[in-house]
C-alpha positions in Angstrom: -8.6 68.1 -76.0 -5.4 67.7 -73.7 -5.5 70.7 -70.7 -2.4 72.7 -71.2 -1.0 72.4 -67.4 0.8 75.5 -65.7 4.8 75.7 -65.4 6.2 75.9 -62.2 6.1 80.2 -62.0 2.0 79.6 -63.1 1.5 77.7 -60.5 3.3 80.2 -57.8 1.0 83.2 -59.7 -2.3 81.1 -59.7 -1.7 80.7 -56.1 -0.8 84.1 -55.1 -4.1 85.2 -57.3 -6.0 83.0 -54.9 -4.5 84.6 -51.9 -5.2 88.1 -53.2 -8.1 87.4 -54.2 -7.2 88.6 -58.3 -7.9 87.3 -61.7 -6.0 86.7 -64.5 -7.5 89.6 -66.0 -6.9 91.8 -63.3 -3.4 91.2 -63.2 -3.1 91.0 -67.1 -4.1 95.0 -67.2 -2.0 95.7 -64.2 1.0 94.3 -66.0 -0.2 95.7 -69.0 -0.7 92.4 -71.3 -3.6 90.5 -72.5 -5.6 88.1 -70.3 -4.6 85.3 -73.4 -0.9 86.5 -73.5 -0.5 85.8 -69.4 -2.1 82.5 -69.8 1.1 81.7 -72.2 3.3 82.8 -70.1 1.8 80.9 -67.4 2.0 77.5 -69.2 5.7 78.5 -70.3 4.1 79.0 -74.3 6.3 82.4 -73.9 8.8 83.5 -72.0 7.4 86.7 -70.9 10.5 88.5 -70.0 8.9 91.7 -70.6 6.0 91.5 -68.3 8.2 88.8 -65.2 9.2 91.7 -62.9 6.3 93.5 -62.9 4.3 90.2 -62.2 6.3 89.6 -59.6 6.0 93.0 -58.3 2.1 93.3 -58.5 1.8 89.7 -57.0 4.6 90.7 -54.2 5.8 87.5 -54.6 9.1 86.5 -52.7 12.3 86.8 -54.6 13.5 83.5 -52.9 10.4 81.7 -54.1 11.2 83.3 -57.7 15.2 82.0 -57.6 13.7 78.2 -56.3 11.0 78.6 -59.4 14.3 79.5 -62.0 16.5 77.0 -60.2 13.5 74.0 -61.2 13.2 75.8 -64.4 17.1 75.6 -65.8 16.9 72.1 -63.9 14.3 71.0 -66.1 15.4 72.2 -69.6 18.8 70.7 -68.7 17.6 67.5 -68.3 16.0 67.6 -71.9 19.3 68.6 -73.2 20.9 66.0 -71.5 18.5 63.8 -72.8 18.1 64.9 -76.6 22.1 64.9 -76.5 22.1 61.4 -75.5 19.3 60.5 -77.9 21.2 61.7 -80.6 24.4 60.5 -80.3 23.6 56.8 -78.9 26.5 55.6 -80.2 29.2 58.0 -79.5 28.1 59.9 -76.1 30.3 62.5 -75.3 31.4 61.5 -71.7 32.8 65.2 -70.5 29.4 66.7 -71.8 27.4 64.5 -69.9 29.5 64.7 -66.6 29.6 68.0 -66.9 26.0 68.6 -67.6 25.2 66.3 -64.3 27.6 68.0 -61.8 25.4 70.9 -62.7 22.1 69.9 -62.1 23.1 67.6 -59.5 24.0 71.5 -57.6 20.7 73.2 -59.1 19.3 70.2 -57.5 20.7 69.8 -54.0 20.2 74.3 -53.3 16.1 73.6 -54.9 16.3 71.0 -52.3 18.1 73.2 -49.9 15.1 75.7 -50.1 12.4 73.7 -50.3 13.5 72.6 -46.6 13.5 76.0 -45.6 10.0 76.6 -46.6 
């Protein structure tokens, strides 16, 4: 069986449990979810909107750390756009959709980088 790994935001939480000194199941009732519907959320199986501010609240994680771990996040999904667009039209790529799709992450890319300096 393949081990489901953690998305970006997991990874930040698992860490900050470590630092606390929490469990999962800890911080599941103190967001007020399941232990099994945090460990989604974790590996990105749901979005967890609900449940995101208050884990970030609980865990007093840093809001700059947060907009870096959305920044790789939107970089990520639009790269498999970009990709699944290109896939599909091999033939006929639209050449506006793609430049335009790359100015963008090439500026989601360069402020992640930005940040990550700063750390």
């Amino acid at each position: 069986m393949r081990k489901r790994r953690l998305t970006p935001f997991g990874e930040l939480v698992n860490k900050r449990l470590i630092e606390l000194n929490m469990t999962q199941k800890r911080l599941a009732e103190k967001v007020g979810t399941s232990e099994v519907y945090l460990s989604m959320i974790l590996r990105g199986e749901r979005s967890g909107e609900k449940y995101m501010d208050n884990i970030i609240k609980v865990l007093n994680i840093e809001q700059e750390k947060m907009k870096n771990q959305r920044n790789f996040q939107y970089l990520k999904s639009e790269i498999k756009r970009l990709a699944l667009t290109i896939e599909k039209n091999k033939t006929s790529v639209n050449r506006e959709e793609i430049l335009k799709s790359s100015k963008k992450l090439d500026q989601i890319l360069n402020a992640y980088i930005k940040t990550l300096e700063r750390e």
